[in-house]
Kinemage of the C-alpha trace (Angstrom):
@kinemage 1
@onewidth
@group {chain A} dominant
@subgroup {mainchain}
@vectorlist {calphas} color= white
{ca unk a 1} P 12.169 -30.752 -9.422
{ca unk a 2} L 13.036 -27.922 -7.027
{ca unk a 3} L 11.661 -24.622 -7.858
{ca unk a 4} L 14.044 -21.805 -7.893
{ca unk a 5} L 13.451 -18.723 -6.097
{ca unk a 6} L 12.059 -16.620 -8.063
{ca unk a 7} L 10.587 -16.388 -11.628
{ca unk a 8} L 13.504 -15.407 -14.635
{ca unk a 9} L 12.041 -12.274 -16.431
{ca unk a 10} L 11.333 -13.558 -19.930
{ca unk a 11} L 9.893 -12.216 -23.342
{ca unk a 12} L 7.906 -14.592 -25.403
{ca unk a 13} L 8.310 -12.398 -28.712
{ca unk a 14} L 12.207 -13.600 -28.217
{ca unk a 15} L 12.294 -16.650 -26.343
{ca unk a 16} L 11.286 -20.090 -27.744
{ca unk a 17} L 7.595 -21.229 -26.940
{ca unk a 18} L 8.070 -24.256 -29.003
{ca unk a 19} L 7.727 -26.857 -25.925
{ca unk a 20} L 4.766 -25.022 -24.251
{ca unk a 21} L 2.771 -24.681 -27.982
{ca unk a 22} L 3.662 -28.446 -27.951
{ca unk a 23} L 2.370 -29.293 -24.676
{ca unk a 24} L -0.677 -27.643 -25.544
{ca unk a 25} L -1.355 -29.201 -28.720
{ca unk a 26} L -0.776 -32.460 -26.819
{ca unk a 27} L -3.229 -31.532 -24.164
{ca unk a 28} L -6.224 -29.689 -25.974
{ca unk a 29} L -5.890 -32.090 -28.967
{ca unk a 30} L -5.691 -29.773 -31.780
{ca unk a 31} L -2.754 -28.677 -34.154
{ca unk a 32} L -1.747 -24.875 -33.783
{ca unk a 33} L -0.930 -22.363 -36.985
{ca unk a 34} L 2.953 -21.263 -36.482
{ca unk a 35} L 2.490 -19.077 -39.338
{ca unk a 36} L -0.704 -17.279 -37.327
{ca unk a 37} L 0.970 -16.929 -34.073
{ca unk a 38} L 0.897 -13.163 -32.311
{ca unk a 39} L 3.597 -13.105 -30.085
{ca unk a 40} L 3.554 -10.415 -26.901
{ca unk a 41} L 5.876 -10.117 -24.091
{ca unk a 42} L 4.301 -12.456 -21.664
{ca unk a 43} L 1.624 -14.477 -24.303
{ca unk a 44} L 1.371 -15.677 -27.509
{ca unk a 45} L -1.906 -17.179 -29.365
{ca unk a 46} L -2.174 -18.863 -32.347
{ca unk a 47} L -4.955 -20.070 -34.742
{ca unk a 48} L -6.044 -23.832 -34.416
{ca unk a 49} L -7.045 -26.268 -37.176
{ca unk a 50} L -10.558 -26.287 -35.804
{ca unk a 51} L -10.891 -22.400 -36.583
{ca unk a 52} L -10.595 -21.350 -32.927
{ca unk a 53} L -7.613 -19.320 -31.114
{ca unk a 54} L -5.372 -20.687 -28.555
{ca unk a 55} L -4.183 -17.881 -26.075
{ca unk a 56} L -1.163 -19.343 -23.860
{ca unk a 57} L -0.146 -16.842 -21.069
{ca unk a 58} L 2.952 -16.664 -18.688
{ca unk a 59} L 2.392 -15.421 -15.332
{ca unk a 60} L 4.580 -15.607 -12.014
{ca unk a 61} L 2.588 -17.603 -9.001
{ca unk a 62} L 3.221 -14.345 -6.614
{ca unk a 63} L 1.449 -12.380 -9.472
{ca unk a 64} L -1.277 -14.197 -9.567
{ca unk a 65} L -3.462 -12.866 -6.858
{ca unk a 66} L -6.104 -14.267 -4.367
{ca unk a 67} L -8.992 -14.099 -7.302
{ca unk a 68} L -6.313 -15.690 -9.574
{ca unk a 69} L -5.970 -15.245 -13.535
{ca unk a 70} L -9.387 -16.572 -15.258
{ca unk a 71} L -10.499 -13.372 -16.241
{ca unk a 72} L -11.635 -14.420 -19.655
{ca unk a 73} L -13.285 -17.412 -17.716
{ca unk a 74} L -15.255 -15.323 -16.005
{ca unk a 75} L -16.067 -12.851 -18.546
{ca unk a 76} L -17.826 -15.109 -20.579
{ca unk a 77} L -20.840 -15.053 -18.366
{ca unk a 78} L -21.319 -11.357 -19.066
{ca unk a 79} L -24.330 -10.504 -20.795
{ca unk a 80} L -24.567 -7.853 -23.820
{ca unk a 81} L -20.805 -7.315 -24.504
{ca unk a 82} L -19.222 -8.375 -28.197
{ca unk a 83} L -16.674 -10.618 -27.286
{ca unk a 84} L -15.372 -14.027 -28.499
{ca unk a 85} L -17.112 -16.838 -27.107
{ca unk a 86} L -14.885 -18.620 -24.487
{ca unk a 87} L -14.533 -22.867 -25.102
{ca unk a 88} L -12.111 -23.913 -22.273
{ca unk a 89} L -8.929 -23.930 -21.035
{ca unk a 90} L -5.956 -26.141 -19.315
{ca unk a 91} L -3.595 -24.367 -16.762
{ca unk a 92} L -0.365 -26.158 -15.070
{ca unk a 93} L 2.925 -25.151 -13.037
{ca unk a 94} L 6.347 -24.882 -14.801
{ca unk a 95} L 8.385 -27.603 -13.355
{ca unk a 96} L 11.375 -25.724 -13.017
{ca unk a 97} L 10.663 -22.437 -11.586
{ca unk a 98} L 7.511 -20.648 -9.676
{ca unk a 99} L 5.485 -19.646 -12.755
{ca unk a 100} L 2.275 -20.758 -14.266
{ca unk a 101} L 1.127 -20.973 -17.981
{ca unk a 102} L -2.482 -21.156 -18.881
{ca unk a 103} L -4.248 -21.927 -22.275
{ca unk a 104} L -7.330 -20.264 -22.837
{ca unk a 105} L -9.644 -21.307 -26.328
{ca unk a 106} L -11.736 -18.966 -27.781
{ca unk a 107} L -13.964 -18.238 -30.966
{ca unk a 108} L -11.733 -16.516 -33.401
{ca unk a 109} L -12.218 -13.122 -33.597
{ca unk a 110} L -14.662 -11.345 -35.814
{ca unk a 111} L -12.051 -8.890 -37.174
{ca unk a 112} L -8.444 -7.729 -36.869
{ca unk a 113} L -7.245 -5.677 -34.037
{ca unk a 114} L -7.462 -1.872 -34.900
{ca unk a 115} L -4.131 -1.410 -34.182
{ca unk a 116} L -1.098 -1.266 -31.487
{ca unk a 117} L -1.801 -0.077 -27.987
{ca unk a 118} L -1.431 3.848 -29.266
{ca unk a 119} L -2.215 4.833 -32.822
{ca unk a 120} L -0.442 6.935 -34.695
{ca unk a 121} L -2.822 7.525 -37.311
{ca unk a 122} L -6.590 7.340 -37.403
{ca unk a 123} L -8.457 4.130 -38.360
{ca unk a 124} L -11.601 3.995 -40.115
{ca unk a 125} L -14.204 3.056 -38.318
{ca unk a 126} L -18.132 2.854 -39.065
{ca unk a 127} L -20.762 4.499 -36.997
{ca unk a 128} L -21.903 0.575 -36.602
{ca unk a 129} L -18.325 0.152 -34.366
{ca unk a 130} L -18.991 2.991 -32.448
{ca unk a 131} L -22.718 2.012 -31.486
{ca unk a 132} L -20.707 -1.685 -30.688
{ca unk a 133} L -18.346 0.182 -28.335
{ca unk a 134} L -20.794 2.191 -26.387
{ca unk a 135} L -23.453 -0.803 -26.161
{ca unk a 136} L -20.320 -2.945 -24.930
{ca unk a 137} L -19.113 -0.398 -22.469
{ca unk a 138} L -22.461 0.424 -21.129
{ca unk a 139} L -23.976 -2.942 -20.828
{ca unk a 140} L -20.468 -4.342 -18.802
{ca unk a 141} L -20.838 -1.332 -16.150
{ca unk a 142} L -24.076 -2.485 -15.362
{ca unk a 143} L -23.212 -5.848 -14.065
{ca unk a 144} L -21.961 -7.003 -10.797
{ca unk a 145} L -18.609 -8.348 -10.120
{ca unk a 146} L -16.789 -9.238 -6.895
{ca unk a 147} L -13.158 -9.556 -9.084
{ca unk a 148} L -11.356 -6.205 -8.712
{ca unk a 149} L -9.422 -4.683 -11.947
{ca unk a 150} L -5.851 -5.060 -12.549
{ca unk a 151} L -4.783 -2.631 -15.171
{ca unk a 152} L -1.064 -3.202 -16.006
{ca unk a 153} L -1.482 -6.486 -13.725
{ca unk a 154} L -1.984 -4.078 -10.670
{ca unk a 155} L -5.051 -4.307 -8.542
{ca unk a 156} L -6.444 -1.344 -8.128
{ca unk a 157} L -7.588 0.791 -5.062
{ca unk a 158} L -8.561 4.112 -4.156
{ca unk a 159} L -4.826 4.224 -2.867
{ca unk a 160} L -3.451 3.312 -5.785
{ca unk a 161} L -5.576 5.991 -7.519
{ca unk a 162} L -5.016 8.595 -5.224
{ca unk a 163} L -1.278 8.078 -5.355
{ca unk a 164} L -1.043 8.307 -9.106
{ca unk a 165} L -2.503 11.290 -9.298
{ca unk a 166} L -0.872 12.889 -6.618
{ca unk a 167} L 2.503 11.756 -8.228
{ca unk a 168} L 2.284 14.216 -10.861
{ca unk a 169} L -0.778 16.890 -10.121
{ca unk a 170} L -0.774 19.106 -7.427
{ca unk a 171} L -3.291 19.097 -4.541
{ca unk a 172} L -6.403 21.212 -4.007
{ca unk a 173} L -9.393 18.750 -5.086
{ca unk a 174} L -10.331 15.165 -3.630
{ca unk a 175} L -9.518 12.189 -5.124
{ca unk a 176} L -12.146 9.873 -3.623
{ca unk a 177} L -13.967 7.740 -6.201
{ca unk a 178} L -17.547 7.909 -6.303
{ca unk a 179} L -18.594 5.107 -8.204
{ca unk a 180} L -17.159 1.677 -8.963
{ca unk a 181} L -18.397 -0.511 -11.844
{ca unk a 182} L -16.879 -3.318 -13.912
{ca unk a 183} L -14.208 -2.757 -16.252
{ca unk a 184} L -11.985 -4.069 -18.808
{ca unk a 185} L -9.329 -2.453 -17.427
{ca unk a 186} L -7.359 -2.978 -20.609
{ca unk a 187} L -9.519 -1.159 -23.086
{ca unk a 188} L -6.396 0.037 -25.915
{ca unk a 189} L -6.588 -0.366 -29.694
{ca unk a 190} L -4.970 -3.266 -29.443
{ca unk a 191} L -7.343 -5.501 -27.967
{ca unk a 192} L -10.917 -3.761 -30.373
{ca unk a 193} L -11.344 -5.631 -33.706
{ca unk a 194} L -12.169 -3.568 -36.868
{ca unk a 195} L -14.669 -3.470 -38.830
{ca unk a 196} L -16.795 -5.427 -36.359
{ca unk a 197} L -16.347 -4.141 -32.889
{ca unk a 198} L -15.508 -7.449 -30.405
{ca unk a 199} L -13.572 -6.634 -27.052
{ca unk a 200} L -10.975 -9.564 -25.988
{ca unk a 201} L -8.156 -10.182 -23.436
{ca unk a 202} L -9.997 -9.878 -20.814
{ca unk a 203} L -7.288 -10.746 -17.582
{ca unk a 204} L -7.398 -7.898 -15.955
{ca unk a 205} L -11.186 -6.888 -16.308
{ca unk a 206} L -12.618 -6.424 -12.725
{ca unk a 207} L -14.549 -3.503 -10.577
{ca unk a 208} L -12.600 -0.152 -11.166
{ca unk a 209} L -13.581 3.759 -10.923
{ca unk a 210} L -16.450 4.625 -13.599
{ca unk a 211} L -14.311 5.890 -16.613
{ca unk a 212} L -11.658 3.926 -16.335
{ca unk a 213} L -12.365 1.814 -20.173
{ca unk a 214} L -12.741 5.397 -21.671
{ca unk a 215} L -10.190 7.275 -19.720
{ca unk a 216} L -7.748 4.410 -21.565
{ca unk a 217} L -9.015 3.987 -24.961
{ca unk a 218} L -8.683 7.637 -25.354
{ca unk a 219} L -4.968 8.174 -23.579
{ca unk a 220} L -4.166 5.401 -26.349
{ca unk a 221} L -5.488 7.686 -28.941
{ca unk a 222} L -3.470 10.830 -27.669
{ca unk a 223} L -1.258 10.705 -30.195
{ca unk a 224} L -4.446 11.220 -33.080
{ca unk a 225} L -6.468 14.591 -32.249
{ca unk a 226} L -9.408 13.871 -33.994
{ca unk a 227} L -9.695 10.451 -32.491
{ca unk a 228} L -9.016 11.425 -29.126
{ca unk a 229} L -11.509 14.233 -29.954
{ca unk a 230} L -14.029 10.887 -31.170
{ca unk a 231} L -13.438 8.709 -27.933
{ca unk a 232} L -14.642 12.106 -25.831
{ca unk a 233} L -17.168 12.741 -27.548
{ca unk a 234} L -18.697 9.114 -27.785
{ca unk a 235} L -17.980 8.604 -23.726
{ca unk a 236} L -18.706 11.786 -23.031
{ca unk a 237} L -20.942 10.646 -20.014
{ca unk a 238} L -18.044 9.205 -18.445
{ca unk a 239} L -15.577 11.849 -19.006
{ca unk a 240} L -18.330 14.852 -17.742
{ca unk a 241} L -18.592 12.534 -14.191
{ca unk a 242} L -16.576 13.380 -11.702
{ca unk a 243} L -15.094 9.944 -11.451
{ca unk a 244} L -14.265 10.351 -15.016
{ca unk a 245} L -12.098 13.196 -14.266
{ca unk a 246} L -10.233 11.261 -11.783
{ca unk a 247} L -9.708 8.208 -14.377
{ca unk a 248} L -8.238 11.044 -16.856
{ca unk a 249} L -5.816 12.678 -14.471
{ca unk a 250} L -5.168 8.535 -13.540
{ca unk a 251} L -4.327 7.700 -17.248
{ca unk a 252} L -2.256 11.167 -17.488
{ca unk a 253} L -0.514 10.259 -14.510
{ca unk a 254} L 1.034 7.778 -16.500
{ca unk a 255} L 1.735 9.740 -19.227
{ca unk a 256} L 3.297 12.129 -18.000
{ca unk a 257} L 4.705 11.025 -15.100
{ca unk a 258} L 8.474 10.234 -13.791
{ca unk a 259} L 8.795 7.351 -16.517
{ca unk a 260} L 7.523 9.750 -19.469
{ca unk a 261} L 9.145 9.614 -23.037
{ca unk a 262} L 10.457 13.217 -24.084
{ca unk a 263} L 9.661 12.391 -27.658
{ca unk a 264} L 5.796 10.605 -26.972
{ca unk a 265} L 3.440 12.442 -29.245
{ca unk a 266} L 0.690 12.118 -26.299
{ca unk a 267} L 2.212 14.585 -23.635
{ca unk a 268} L 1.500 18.069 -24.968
{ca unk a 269} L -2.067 16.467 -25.350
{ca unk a 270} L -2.145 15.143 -21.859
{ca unk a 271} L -0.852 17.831 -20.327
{ca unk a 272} L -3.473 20.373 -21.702
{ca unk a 273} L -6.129 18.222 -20.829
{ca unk a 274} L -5.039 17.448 -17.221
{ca unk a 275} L -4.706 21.284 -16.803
{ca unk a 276} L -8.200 21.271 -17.707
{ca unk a 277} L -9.675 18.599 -15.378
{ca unk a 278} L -7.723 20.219 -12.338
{ca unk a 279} L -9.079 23.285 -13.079
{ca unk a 280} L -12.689 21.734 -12.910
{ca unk a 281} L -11.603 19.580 -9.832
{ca unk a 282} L -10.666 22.036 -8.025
{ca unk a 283} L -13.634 23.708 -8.987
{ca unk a 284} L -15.705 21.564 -7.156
């Protein structure tokens, strides 16, 4: 069959996924949970009847990238980070338009998600999580990489940086990144279990600018002082680098930036602190 032009923009939390979750039943021989299923706008996973978790993701082929879309393939070779353990996975073309679906099985998780990308209230979490988070975060900067990070599906660059931040702060301090380590690049409370600390969806984890994991998890806790105030304070050696600076007027950027909600709880909080990490910028 012909493939048409260009991909349709879908939402799997609307549209039926009822012939892909049978197609991958078919193919990994197992029988999915409907009544588990967590439905996103471009995946949806659901528990199997061999206690592991089917993630099935949508992607179009000119999104994909020269290093492709096994990110949680690759991540399961890292060493020291709490994560699902990765079983396999089956990947094929949509026979009707230019778009790709792949399956990825995992362990299930060994908690719930803490929450939605942004909080809006402050979860409790033991000192144990914390320690999980920082060993995590730590151990995955110290390994080596040659994927590059593609937070919101973006690859990023010193460009991209640079342009982000320029978008919304004025100029007076460099923006040149320093240091470059792997990253989640996706690090929200959506995607941290509770009470056990485990890290997952890992598509778009690659080399990024030091900070970038705790520049997020703390823009996605704007909206909740004291946990904002907790994420700081626990990455502190991120966010006192000057790298770290640059990741925080990065996340800001987004924040507050041309697309920014007049009624999002986070932007008096951004605001003050990008004022802040100018000030220090520009400080030298």
């Amino acid at each position: 069959m012909t493939l048409s032009a260009s991909a349709r923009s879908v939402d799997l939390r609307v549209d039926s996924v009822d012939q892909v979750l049978d197609h991958v039943e078919r193919s990994l021989r197992t029988v999915l949970d409907r009544d588990t299923m967590v439905r996103k706008r471009r995946t949806v996973g659901a528990r199997t009847d061999r206690d592991t978790w089917v993630r099935v993701e949508r992607r179009a082929i000119d999104s994909i990238g020269v290093q492709g879309w096994n990110g949680t393939e690759c991540a399961a070779r890292l060493e020291g980070i709490a994560q699902p353990a990765w079983l396999g996975c089956m990947v094929w073309q949509d026979a009707e338009e230019p778009v790709m679906w792949r399956a990825d099985e995992t362990g299930l998780l060994p908690g719930t998600p803490v929450g939605t990308a942004v909080l809006s209230e402050a979860p409790v979490l033991p000192a144990e999580w914390w320690q999980g988070l920082n060993a995590s975060l730590d151990a995955l900067a110290a390994q080596n990489t040659k994927r590059v990070a593609t937070p919101d599906t973006v690859t990023i660059t010193q460009a991209l940086v640079t342009k982000s931040i320029r978008s919304v702060f004025s100029d007076g301090f460099d923006t040149t990144v320093e240091r470059w380590v792997p990253a989640h690049a996706d690090l929200n409370w959506a995607n941290v279990t509770a009470p056990t600390f485990s890290l997952f969806d890992w598509e778009d984890w690659g080399i990024a600018p030091l900070g970038l994991d705790s520049a997020s998890l703390w823009a996605s806790s704007l909206a909740v002082p004291v946990l904002a105030d907790r994420v700081r304070h626990e990455r502190r050696s991120d966010f006192e680098s000057r790298d770290g600076k640059l990741m925080t007027l990065f996340v800001c950027s987004k924040i507050l930036g041309p697309y920014a909600h007049p009624e999002d709880p986070r932007l008096k909080p951004a605001r003050r602190m990008a004022e802040q990490v100018v000030k220090e910028l520009q400080a030298g």
